[in-house]
N, C-alpha and C positions, 0 to 999 in steps of 0.2 A: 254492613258496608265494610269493605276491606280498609285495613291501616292505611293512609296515604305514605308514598314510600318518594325518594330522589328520582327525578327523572331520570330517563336511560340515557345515556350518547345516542344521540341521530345518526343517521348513515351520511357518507358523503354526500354534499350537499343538501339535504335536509334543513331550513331553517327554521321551522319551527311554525312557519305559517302555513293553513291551509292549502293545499297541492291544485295546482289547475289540472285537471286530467287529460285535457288537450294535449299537453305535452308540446304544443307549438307553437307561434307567433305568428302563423299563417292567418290564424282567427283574428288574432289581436287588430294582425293590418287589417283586417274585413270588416271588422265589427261594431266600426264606428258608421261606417259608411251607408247608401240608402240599400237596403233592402237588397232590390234588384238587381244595384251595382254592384254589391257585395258579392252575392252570390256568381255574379259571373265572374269577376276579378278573382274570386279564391279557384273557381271548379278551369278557370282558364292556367290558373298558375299550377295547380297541382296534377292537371293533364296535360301541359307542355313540360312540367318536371320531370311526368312519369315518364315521357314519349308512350305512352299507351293509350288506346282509345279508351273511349269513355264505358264499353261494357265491361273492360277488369274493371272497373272504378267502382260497379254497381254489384258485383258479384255475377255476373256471366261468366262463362268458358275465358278463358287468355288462353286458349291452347295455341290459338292460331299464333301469337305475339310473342309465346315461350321462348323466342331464339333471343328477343331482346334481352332478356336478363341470363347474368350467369346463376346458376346453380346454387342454391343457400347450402354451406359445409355444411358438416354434420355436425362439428361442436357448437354451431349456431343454432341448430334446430333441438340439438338435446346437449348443451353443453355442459362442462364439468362444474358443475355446483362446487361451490368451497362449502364444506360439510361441518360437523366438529368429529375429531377424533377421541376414540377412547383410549388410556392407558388401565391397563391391569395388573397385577402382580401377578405370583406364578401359583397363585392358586382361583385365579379368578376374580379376587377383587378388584374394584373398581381404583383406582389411587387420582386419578383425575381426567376433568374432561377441558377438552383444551381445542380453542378453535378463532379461525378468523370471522368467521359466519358463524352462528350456530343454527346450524342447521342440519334435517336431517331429509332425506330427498325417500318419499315414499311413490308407490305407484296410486292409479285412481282407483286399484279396489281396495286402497287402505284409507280412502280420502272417506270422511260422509258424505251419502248425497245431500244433504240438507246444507252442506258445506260449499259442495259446488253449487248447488240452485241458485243461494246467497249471494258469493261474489258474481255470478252471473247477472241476476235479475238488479242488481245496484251497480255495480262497475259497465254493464253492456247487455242490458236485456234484448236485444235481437243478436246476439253474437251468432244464434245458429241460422239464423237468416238473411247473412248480409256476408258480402264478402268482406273481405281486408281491410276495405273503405266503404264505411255505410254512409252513402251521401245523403240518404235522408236525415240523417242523425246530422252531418255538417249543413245542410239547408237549415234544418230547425235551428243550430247551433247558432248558424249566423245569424238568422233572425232573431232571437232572443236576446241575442247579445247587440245588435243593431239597434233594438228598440230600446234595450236598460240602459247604453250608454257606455256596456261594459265587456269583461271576459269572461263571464261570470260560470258558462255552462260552456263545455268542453266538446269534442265530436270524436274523439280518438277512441278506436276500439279498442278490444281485448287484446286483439294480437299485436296492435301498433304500440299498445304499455307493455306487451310482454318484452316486443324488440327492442324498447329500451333500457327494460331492465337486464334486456342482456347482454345491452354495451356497457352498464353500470359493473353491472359485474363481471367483463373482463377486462375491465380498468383497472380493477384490482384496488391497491392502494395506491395507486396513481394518481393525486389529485389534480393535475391538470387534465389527466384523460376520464377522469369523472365528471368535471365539469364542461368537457366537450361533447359528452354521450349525453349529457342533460340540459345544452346551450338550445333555448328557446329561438330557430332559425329557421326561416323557410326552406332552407336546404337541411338542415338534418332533420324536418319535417318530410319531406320531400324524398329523402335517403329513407326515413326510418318508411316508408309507404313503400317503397318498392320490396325493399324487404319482407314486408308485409304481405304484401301480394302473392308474393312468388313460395314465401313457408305455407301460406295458405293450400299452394298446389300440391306441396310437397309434406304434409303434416293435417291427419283429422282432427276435425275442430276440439272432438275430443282430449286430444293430448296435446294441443296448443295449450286448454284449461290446464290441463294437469302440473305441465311446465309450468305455467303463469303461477299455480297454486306454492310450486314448492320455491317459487324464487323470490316470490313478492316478499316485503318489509312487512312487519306488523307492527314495529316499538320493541321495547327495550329487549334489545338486540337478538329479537328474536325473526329471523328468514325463512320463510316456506308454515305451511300450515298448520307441521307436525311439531315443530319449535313452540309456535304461538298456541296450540294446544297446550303442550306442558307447561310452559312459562305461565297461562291464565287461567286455568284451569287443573293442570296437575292429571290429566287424562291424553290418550291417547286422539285423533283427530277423528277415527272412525266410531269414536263412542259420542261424540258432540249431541247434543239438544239441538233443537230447531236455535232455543234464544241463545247458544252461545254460538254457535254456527254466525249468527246474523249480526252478532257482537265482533267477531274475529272480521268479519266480512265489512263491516260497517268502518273497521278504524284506517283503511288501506286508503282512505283518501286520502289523510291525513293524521296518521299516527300519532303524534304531539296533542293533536286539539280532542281526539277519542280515544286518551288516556286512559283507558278503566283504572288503573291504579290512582290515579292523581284528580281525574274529572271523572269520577262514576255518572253524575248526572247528566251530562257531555253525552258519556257515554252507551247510556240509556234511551236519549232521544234517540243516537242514531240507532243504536240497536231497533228500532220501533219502526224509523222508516223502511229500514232495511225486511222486516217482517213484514209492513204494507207490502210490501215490493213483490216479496214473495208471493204473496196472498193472491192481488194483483197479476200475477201470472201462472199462477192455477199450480204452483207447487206446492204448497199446502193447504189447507183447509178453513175455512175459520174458526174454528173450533180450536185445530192447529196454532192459528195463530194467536185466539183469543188468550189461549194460554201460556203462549211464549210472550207473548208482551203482558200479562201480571206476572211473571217467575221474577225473581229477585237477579241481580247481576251477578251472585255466585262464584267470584273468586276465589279459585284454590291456588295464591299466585306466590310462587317459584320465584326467589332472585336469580337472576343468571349465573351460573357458579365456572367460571373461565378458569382456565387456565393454570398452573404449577399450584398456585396461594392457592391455592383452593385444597392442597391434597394433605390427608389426615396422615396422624402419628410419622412426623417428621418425615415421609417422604417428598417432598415438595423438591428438594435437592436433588434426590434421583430421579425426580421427574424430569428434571430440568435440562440435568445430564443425557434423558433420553430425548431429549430437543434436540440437541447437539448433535449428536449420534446422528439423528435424519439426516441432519442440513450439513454434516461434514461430511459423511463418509460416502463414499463412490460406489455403495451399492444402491444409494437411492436416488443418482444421477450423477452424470458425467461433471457436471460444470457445477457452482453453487446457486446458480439462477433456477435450476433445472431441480436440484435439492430442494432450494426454497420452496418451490413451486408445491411440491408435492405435500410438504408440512404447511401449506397457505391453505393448499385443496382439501387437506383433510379426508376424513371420511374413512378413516384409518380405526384398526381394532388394532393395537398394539399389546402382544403379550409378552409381559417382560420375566427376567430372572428372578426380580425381586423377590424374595421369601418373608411374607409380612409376620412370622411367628421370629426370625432373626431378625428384621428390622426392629421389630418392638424390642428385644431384648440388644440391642445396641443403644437403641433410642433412651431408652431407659439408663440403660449405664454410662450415656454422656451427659445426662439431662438430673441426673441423681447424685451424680459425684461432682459435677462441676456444674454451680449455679450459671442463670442467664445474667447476672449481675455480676460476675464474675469480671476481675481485669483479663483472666485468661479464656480460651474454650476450648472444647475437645470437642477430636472430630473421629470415625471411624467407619472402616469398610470391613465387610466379611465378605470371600470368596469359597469359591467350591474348586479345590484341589484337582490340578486334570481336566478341565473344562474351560474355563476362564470366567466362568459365569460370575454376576458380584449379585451373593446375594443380600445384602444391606448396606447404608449408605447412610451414616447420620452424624450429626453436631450441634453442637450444646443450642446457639444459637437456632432460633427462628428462622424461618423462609419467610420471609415478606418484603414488605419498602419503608418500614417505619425504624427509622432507629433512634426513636424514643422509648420504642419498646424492644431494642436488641435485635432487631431483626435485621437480616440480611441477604441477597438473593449469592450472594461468591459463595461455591460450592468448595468447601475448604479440603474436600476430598480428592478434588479432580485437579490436573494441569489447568493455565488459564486458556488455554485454548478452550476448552471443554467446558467453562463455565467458573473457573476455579481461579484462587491467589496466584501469584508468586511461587508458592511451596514452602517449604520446611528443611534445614538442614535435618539431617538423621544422625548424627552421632557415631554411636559406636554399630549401630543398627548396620551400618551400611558394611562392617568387617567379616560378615560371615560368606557378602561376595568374593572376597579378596581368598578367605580360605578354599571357596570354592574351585574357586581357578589355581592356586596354587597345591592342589589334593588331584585335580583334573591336569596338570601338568607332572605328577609323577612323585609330588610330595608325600612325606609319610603322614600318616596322621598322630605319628608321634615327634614329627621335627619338633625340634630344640633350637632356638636362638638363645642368644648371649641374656637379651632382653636389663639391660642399665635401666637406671630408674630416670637417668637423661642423656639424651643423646643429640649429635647435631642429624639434621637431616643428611643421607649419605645420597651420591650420586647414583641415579634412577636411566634403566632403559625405558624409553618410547616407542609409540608405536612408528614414530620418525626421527627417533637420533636418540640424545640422552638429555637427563634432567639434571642439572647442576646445580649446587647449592651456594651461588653465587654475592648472596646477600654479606655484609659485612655491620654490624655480626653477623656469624651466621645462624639463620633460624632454625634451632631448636625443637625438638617435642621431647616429654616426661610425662612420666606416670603421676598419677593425682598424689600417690601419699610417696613419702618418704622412704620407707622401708617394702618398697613395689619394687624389688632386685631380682634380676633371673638368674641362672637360666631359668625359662618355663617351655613346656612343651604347649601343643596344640588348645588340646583340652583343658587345661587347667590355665592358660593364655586368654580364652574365651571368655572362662568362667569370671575371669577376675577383670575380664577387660583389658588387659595389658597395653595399652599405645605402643612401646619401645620394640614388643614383640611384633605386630603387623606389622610397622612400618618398614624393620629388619627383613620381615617376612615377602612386603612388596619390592623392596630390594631387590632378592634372590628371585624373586616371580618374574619382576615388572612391572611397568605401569600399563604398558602393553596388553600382556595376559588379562590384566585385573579390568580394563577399559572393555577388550572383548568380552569375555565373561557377562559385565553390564548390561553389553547389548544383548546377549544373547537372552538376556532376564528381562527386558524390555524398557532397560534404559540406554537410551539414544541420545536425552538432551534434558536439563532442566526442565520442573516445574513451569519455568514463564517461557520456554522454547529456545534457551541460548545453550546453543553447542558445551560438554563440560571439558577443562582442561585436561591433562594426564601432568597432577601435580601430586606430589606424596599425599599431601594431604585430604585426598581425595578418599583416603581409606579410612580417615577419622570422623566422616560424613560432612563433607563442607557444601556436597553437591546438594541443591535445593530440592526437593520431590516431594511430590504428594501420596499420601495415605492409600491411595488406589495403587502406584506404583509399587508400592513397597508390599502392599499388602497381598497383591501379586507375586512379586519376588518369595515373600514365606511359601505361598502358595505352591510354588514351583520347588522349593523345598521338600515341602510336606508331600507332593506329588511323586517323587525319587528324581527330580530332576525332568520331569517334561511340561516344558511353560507351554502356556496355552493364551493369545492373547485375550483382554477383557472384553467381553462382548453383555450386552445388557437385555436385548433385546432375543422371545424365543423364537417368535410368530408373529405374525402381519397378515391379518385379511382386512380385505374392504367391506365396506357395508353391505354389499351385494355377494358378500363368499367367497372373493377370488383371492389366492394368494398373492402375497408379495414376496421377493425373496430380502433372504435380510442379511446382513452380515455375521458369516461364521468364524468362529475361533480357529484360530491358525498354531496349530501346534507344532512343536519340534524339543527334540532330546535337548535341554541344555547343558548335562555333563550324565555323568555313566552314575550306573547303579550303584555305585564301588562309592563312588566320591559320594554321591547321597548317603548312604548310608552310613558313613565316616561325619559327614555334616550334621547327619540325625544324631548322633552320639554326643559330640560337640555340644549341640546343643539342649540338647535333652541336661544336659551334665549343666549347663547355666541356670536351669529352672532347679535342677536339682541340688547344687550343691554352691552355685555363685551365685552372680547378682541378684536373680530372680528368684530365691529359693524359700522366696515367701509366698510365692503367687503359686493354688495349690487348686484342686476343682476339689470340686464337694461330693463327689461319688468316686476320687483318687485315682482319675482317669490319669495316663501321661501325655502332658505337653511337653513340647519345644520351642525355644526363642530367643530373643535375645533385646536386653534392655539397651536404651539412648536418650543421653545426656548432653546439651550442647555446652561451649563457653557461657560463662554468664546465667546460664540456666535460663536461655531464652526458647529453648524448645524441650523436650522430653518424650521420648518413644518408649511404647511396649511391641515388638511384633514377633508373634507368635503363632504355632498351630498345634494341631491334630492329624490325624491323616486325610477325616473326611473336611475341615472346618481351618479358614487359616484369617486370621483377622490382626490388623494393622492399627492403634491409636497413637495417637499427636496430641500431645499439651501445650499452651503455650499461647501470648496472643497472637492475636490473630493477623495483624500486620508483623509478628516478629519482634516487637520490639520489647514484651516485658521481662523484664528477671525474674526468674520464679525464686527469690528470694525475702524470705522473712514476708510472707506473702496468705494470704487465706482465699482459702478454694473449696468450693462446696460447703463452707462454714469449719472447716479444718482448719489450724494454723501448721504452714511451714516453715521451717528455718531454710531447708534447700529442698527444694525438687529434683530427684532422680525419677528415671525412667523405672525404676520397682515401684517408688513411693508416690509418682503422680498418676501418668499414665497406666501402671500395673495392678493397682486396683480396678479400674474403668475393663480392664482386658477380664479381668479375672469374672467380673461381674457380668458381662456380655455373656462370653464361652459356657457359664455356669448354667443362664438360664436359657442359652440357643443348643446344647446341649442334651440339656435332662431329659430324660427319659432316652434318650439313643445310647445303642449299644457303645460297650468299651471296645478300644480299637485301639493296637498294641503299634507302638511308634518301631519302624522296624531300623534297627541299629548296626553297625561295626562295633567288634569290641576292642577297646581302646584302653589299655591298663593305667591305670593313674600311675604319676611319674614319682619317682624317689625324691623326698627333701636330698636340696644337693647345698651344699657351704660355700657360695660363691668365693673366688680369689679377695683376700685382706677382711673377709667378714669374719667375725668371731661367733656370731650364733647364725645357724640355716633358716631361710625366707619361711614364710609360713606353709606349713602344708595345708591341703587344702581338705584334707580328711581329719585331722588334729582336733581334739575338741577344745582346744584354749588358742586367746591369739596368740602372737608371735612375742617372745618376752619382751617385757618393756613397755609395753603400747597395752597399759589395760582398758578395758570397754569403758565406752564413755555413756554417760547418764542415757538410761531407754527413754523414750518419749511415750505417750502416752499409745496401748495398741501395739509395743511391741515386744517383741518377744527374745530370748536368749534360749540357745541350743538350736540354732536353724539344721535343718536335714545334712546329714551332714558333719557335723560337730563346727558350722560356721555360727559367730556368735554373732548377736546384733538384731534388732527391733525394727524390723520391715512393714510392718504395715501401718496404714496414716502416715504421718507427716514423722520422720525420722532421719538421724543422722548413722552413716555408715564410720561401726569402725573401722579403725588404721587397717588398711592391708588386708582389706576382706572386700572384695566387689564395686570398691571406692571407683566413683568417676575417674576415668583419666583425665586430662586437661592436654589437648595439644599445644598450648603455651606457643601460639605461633598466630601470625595476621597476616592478612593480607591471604597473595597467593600460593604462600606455602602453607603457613602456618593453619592449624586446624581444631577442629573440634572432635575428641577422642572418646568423651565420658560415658560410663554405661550407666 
């Protein structure tokens, strides 16, 4: 005997008590009454109903009568099943099945015969010799029910339960038009007969069965025969036995009461009638049957496995993402009624971008360096350069509904339209847009600003007037350490993080240039969907976005410069093979090959010789990117690439609100979290193992001469250089934390990896030292 398991959920309306298969109240009124009277009172009310004489009633010709009815559609005679859908990744795996129904709609030579005899000989053993309305079934009907006092036996054919369950089923989730398709009324008795009548002319009795086979309920939540196969059995429907056939056949009266899981023995009687019945009509044997009724009930029984929670190694997130995707986007209908519709129906093969050998190795590196008990979590996306494809999508936390165990269904990677938070500010993350547009505007890639260690904010063009620095005081940004004095150029502006330096830099650009630019990267609007300002501060990452955004923008980096929007989805067939079209990546140049590869150098020079120049691969492949630190060290970015490979991480809680200070993460203690020392491990760790084994792949450059130590005006010793292998006098190294190291690439000194503090004037966070809507977050 199988485990007893939780019942299933019922379908709409379903109470749990035994089903009249009537389906009417035409009997009910009849069945008290005498006999004789009954029966003329019902065949009197259901032939003036019909307006049809009494030979449609009996199963004779109606041809003569055919003008009285209109025509049964075609989605009534074969209507669209709500199916379940599959999602796959991009090798074929399965990631999850997800459905309104589940159900899967086969024809009759996938059905067993022993299957069909079943529900035939117990649900309507003359189905093939009666029309629409077998009035000898509603003569006995009434009488039996005349004489018990009761409702007790039914008259309603095969085709009259099919028509109903095919107003059940395009009610949808409708529950008032669920409970009007199954209102026990002489009139929707009376409706549901004419319809009858006329599919009958219109449809061989054959594939009425068939229909009826794949629509019908069985219990826990399994529709049509091929569901109810797998779900109790764990076999397909055309392998069945006689006794499981007569078991699947047997619970349709009433699902709840011929439980096999919960009432085996329930479920056994009727199995046995249902085998008389068989017998009884000469479709199997006795022999046949002798031995289906001693076979044991033989459950191989399947929980239902729905929907996103269901899908292995942390994709349940990009599953969820590819929900979205259906029901937004206008290639899978005009309207979102029309979208819905299509992800209700199911019956979809959906093959996605997903790469489950980089999913795992993200999954792992957010899941490894930063516990699910953690105040903070980490989240990450990998894309494929030049495509848009995303191929992984993961975060510390769990995809579920319990968050006593950490779980949660906000997709930390995505906008909240899509499934996602708020967003994340980005910090310094977000200045390599800025250099972009100001390198694509005609800049050298060796400009020099004055770059002061503070500065007030200077007045900014718009892309509609100018930006004024109107506050009293006035607000301010500065570089994080002291001794952070320019001039500096480009590259070694990058490397160190400079605030003083962008914002000079957005000055002479604009806010304008820097805003287009944006767009043309595929930022148009915050995270939560609010339009962003064109405020200085906007270059020190104050604008909120998510991990998919950004992790695109690198992408378009690593690419030379041509964005490709995010698309998730490869291919779409239905169950039956026919394509669907899906939405394709929409590409376009977002700056010249000249500026890319000025930006690749730039950045290449941050992993190498600034803030990032701990973060290293383990077959000394070259990356590029650039670290992000917010005020208060409530967020922290790594975002980086490759040519082929560009991935985006986020630290930080997850409503935004905690300090990453004096703080422990993954069992590490920190005194502060930067974007090398939080996030830049998790990155490091991803790339290493979504990497290995592929070829080295040479980050293609502008060559950009590092700039001379210069002795700013009233200084007595020159800023540090950035090639120098000692800091800058005065400012000796301060105690390594544990894990790091001195002599960084470079002759940069300081102990980057774990939990550590940056010396003075070496790749130190900025601090935009400003609130509100100037004031920003600068830090790398």
């Amino acid at each position: 005997m199988a485990p007893k398991r939780p019942q299933a959920p019922q379908p709409p309306g379903n109470t749990g008590a035994p089903r009249d298969r009537s389906g009417g109240s035409a009997l009910e009124h009849a069945g008290n009454g005498v006999k004789f009277l009954g029966v003329s009172v019902l065949s009197g009310l259901l032939l003036a109903g019909l307006a049809l004489p009494a030979v449609g009633a009996i199963g004779l010709t109606a041809k003569d009568t055919a003008e009285s009815f209109d025509s049964v559609s075609d989605d009534f005679k074969t209507p669209p099943l709500t199916q379940a859908t599959q999602i796959f990744d991009a090798k074929g795996g399965l990631i999850a099945k997800v459905y309104e129904r589940d159900r899967t709609v086969i024809p009759a030579d996938q059905m067993s015969p022993f299957m069909r005899y079943a529900q035939v000989d117990i649900e309507d053993a003359r189905f093939y010799e009666h029309g629409a309305v077998d009035l000898k079934g509603i003569l006995r009907a009434v009488s039996k029910n005349a004489e018990s006092g009761t409702t007790s036996q039914g008259a309603s054919t095969l085709t009259q339960q099919y028509v109903k369950n095919v107003n059940v089923e395009k009610a949808g989730d409708d529950q008032a038009a669920v409970l009007e398709a199954q209102r026990k009324t002489l009139g929707r008795k009376i409706q549901e007969l004419k319809v009858a009548i006329k599919l009958e002319e219109e449809l061989s009795k054959d594939q009425i069965l068939t229909n009826y086979l794949n629509i019908t309920f069985y219990g826990h939540q399994a529709y049509g025969v091929e569901a109810a196969s797998q779900r109790y059995f764990s076999k397909s429907n055309k392998d069945l036995t006689v006794a499981e056939a007569a078991t699947l056949a047997g619970m349709v009266q009433n699902p709840s009461s011929f439980d096999p899981v919960r009432y085996p023995e329930n479920t056994v009687k009727r199995r046995n009638v249902v085998i008389d019945k068989m017998l009884e009509n000469k479709h199997i044997t006795p022999d046949q049957a002798k031995e289906a009724k001693a076979a044991p009930l033989g459950l191989k029984y399947k929980d239902p496995q729905n929907g996103c929670i269901t899908a292995k190694a942390g994709m349940g997130f990009f599953c969820d993402y590819v929900r979205h995707v259906v029901k937004q986007d206008p290639a899978f209908g005009k309207s979102a009624d029309e979208r819905k519709k299509v992800w209700n129906t199911g019956g979809l093969n959906i093959y996605t971008t997903l790469d489950p050998d980089k999913q795992a190795a993200a999954q792992n590196a957010v899941t490894s360096k930063v516990n699910v008990t953690d105040q903070v979590s980490a989240a990450a996306t990998m894309m494929e350069p030049g495509t848009g494809k995303i191929l992984a999508m993961a975060q510390t936390r769990p995809y579920g509904l319990d968050p006593n165990k950490n779980q949660t269904v906000v997709n930390l990677n995505v906008d909240a339209a899509m499934g996602g938070g708020n967003g994340f500010q980005t910090g310094s993350t977000f200045k390599p847009i800025l250099a972009a547009a100001a390198l694509e505007s005609g800049m050298s890639n060796t400009q020099s600003f004055p770059s002061e260690n503070k500065i007030e904010y200077p007045q900014m063009s718009t892309c509609s007037g100018t930006w004024k620095n109107t506050d009293r005081p006035k607000v301010t940004v500065k570089n994080e350490q002291e001794n952070e004095v320019g001039p500096y150029q480009l590259k070694e502006a990058m490397a160190r993080s400079i605030n003083t330096y962008f914002v000079q830099m957005e000055q002479q650009v604009g806010l304008c240039a820097m805003k287009q630019m944006a767009n043309k990267l595929g930022i148009t609007q915050s995270a939560k969907g609010d339009a962003f300002q064109e405020v200085p501060s906007m270059v020190l990452g104050t604008l909120e976005l998510s991990p998919l955004t950004m992790a695109n923008v690198y992408a378009t980096f690593a690419a030379r410069g041509k964005y490709c929007t995010p698309v998730a989805i490869n291919k779409i067939t239905t169950v039956d093979g026919k394509d669907i079209a899906v939405p394709q990546a929409q590409c376009s140049q977002a700056f010249s090959d000249q500026t890319a590869d000025s930006l690749n150098a730039v950045l290449l020079n941050v992993t190498e010789k600034g803030t990032a120049a701990a973060l290293t691969m383990d077959d000394g492949r070259k990356i590029a990117g650039k670290t992000g630190t917010t005020d208060e060290k409530k967020a922290a970015w790594f975002n980086g690439y490759t040519p082929s490979l560009a991935t985006a991480v986020w630290l930080g809680g997850p409503a935004g609100g905690v300090k990453m200070k004096n703080i422990n993460i993954g069992g590490k203690h920190f005194d502060d979290v930067f974007g090398a020392t939080g996030p830049g491990p998790i990155w490091a760790l991803a790339m290493n193992q979504a990497l290995k084994g592929t070829p080295l792949e040479p980050i293609q450059t502008a060559n950009i001469p590092d700039p001379q130590p210069v002795t700013p005006p009233g200084a007595t010793t020159a800023p540090a250089d950035p090639n120098a292998a000692q800091p800058p006098a005065g400012n000796p190294p301060p105690p390594q934390q544990q894990g790091g190291t001195t002599g960084l690439p470079g002759g940069l000194p300081g102990g980057l990896p774990g939990g550590f503090t940056f010396p003075p004037g070496i790749g130190g966070p900025g601090n935009g030292n400003g609130n509100g809507r100037h004031g920003g977050n600068g830090n790398g």
